[in-house]
Kinemage of the C-alpha trace (Angstrom):
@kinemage 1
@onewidth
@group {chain A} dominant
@subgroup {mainchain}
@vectorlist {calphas} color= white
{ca unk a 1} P 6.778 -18.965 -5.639
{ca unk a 2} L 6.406 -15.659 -4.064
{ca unk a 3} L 3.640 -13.498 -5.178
{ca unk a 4} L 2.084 -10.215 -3.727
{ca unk a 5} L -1.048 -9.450 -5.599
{ca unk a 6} L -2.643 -5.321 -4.813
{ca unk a 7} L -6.425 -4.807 -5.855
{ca unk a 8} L -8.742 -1.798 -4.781
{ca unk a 9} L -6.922 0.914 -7.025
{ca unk a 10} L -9.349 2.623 -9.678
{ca unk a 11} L -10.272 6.195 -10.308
{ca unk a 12} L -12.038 8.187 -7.736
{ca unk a 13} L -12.723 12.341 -7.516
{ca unk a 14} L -10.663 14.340 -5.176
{ca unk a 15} L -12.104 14.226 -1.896
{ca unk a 16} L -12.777 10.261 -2.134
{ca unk a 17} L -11.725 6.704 -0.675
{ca unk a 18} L -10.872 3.899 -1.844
{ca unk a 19} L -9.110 0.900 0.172
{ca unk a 20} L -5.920 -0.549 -1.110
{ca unk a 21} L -5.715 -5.352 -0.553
{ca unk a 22} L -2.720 -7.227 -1.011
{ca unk a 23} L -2.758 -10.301 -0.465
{ca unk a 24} L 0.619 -12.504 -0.177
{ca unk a 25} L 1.065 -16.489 -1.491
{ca unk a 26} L 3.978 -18.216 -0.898
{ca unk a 27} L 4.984 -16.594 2.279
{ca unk a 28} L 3.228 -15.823 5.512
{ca unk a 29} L 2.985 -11.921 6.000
{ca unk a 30} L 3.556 -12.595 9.976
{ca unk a 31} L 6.826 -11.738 10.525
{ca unk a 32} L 7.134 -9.433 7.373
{ca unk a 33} L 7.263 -5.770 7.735
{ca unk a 34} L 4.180 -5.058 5.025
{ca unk a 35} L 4.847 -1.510 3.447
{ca unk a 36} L 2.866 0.652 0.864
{ca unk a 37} L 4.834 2.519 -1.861
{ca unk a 38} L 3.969 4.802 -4.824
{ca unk a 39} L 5.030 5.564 -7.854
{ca unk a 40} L 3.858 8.055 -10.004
{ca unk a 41} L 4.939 9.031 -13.481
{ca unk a 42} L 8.490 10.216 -13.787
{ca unk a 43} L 9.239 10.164 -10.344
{ca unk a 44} L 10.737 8.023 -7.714
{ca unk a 45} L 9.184 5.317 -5.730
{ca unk a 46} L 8.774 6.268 -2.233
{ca unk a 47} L 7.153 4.699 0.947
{ca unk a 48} L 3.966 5.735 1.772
{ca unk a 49} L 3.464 3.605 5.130
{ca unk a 50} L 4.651 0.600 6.413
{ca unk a 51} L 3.272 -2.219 9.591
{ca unk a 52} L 6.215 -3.862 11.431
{ca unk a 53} L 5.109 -7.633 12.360
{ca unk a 54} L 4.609 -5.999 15.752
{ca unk a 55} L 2.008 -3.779 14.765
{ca unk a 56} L 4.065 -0.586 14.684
{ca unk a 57} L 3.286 1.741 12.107
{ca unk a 58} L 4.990 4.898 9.776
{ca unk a 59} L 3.462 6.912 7.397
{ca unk a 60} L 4.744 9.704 4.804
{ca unk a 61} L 4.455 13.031 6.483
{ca unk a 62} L 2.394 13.665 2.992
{ca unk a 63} L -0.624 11.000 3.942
{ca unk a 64} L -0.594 11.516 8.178
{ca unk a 65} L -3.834 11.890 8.805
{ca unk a 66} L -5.410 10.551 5.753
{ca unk a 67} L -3.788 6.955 5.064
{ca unk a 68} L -4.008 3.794 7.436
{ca unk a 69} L -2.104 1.011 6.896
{ca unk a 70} L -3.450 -2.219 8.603
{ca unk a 71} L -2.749 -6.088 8.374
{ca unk a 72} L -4.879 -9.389 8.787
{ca unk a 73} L -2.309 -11.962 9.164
{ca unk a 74} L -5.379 -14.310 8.925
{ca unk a 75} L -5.926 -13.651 5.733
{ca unk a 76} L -1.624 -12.793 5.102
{ca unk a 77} L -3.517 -9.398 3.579
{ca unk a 78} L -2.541 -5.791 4.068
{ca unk a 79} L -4.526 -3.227 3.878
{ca unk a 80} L -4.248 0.925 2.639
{ca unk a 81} L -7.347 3.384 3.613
{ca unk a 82} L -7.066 6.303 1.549
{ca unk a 83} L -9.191 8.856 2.192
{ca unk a 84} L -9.243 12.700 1.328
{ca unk a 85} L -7.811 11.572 -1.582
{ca unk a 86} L -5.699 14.225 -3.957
{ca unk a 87} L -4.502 14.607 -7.622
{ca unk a 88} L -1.290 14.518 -5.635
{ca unk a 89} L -1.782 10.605 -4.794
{ca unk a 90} L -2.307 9.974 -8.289
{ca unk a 91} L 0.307 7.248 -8.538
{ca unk a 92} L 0.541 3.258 -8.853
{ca unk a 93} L 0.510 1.919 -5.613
{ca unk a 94} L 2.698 -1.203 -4.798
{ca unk a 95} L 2.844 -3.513 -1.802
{ca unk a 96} L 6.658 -4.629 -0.148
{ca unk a 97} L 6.643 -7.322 1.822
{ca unk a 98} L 10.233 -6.770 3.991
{ca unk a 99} L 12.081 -9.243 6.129
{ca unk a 100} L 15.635 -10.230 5.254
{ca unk a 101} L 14.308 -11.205 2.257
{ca unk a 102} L 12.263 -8.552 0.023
{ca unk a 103} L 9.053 -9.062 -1.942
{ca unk a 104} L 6.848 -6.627 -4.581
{ca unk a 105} L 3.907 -6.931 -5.966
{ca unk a 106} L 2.905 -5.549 -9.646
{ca unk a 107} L 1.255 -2.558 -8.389
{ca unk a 108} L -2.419 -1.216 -8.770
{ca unk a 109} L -3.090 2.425 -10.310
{ca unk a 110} L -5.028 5.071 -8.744
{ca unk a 111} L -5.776 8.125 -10.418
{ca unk a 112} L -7.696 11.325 -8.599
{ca unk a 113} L -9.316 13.472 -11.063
{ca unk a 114} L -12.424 15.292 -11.156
């Protein structure tokens, strides 16, 4: 059984961090493009970055410059730096693991409010 499990969301004042972990069972993250999406309420889910297996990374034109996405295949965790956060990201934040095969995990909330 497949399971992607996100920790590190919370609620934080605009201007702050936090650091997005999800860490996979079941499979082994190595040859898995790893993506970050977000949700928030009434609106789509769209991709906020993704890490190919190679390394290679994208990010939302909206986060460049604030977000980095990073992966430990040690630990088959991915990582999601937020920083400058705004009410903007204010979303639940799910991790995609990607291959021919397609994995989500149950999402974490983050909410930026002052």
């Amino acid at each position: 059984q497949v399971q992607l499990v996100e920790s590190g969301g919370g609620l934080v004042q605009p201007g702050g961090s936090l650091r997005l972990s999800c860490t996979a069972s079941g499979i082994w993250i190595d040859t898995y493009t790893m993506g970050w999406y977000r949700q928030a309420p009434g609106k789509e889910r769209n991709l906020v970055a993704d890490i190919r297996d190679t390394g290679a990374t994208r990010y939302a034109d909206s986060v460049k410059g604030r977000f980095t996405i990073s992966r430990n295949n040690a630990r088959n965790t991915v990582y999601l730096q937020i920083n400058s956060l705004e009410p903007e990201d204010t979303a639940v934040y799910y991790c995609n693991a990607l291959r021919t095969d397609s994995y989500w995990g149950q999402g974490t909330q983050v909410t930026v409010s002052s």
